[in-house]
N, C-alpha and C positions, 0 to 999 in steps of 0.2 A: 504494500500500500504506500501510495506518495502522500507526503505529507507538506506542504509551502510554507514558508513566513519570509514572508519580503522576496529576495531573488533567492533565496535560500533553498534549495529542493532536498527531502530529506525522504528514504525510503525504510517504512517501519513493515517489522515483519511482526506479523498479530497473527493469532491463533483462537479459532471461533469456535466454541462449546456449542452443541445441542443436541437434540434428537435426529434420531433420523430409520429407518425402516433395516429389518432384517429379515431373513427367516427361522420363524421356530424349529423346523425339519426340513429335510431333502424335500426338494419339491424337483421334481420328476419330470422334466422335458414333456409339453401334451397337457398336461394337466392344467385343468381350470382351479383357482385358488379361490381363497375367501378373506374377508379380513381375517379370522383365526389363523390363516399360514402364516402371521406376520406378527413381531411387535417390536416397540418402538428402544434401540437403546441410544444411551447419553454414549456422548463421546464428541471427538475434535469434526468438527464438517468439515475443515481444512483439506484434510486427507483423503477425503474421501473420494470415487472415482465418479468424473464425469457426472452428469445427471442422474446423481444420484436423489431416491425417492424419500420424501418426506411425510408424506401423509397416507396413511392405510388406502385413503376414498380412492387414490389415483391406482390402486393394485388391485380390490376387490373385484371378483369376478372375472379375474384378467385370466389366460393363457400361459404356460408357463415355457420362453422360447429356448431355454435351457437349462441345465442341470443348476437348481440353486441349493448349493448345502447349508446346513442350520448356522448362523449368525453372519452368513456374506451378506452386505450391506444389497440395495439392491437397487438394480438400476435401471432407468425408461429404455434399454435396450432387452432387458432379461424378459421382458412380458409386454403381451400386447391383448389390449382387447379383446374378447369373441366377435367375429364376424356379425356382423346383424343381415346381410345380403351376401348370398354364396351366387359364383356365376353360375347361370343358366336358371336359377329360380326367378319362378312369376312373382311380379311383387307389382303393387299399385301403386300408381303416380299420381300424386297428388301435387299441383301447381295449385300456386298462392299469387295473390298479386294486385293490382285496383285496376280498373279501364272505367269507360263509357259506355252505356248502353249507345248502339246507332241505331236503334229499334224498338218497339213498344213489342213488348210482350207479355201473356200471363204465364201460370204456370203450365210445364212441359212443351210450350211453342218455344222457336228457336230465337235466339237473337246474336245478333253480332256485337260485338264488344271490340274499342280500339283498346289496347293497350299502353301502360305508359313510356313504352320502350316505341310507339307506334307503330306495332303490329298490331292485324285485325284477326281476332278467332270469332269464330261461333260454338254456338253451346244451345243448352236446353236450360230453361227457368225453373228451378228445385220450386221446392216449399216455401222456402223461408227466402227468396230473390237470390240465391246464390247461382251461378249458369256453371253447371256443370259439361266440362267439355271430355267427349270422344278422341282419342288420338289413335 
C-alpha cells in the first residue's frame, strides 16, 4: 500500500484479518454443495488466493468444478452455479419491454405495437392489456 505526505511516497506493507470461506470435507468434483459444505475461518485475507470467497450465499447450491479438501480456502474458480438452461431444452421466452399501441384493440384481437428501440411487433391483447407475442 502507498502511502503520500507532501512529495514524500512511502510504501507500507499491512496485513488484513478476517473471514473468509473453507470447506468442512472433501467435496468431490460433480457435486452440488450447500451452505453446510462450508464454514467460515478467521485468518490473514492477504494471502489468500485470487478471488477468493467470502460469503457462504455466493457457494450454496453451486457445482463442485474440483476436488476441494476440508479447510482449502475457496475460490470463484473451484465452483460454478447449476445450469438453469441445458442446450437443446425447450424453454419459454419471455420478452419485456414498453411500445405503443398502432391499433385499437380488445381482448384476443391482434394489435401492433412500435417498440422503443422502433421496431414494430404484433401480438394478441391478454386479459389484463398485456399483447402477448408468437415468435
Amino acid at each position: 500500500m502507498a502511502a503520500s505526505c507532501g512529495d514524500t511516497r512511502r510504501f507500507l506493507q499491512v496485513q488484513v484479518t478476517g473471514h473468509y470461506l473453507v470447506a468442512k470435507r472433501l467435496l468431490a468434483r460433480g457435486a452440488t454443495v450447500s451452505a453446510d459444505d462450508f464454514r467460515l475461518q478467521s485468518g490473514r485475507l492477504d494471502t489468500l488466493p485470487a478471488r477468493a470467497r467470502y460469503h457462504v450465499e455466493l457457494v450454496a447450491d453451486a457445482v463442485v468444478l474440483c476436488d476441494i479438501p476440508p479447510g482449502q480456502p475457496v475460490t470463484l474458480s473451484m465452483v460454478r452455479q447449476p445450469w438453469r438452461v441445458k442446450a437443446g431444452q425447450n424453454v419459454m421466452v419471455i420478452a419485456s419491454g414498453e411500445g405503443k399501441a398502432l391499433n385499437n384493440a380488445t381482448h384476443a384481437q391482434s394489435v401492433r405495437v412500435r417498440m422503443g428501440n422502433g421496431q414494430v411487433v404484433s401480438g394478441k391483447v391478454d386479459a389484463d392489456g398485456n399483447i402477448l407475442i408468437s415468435l
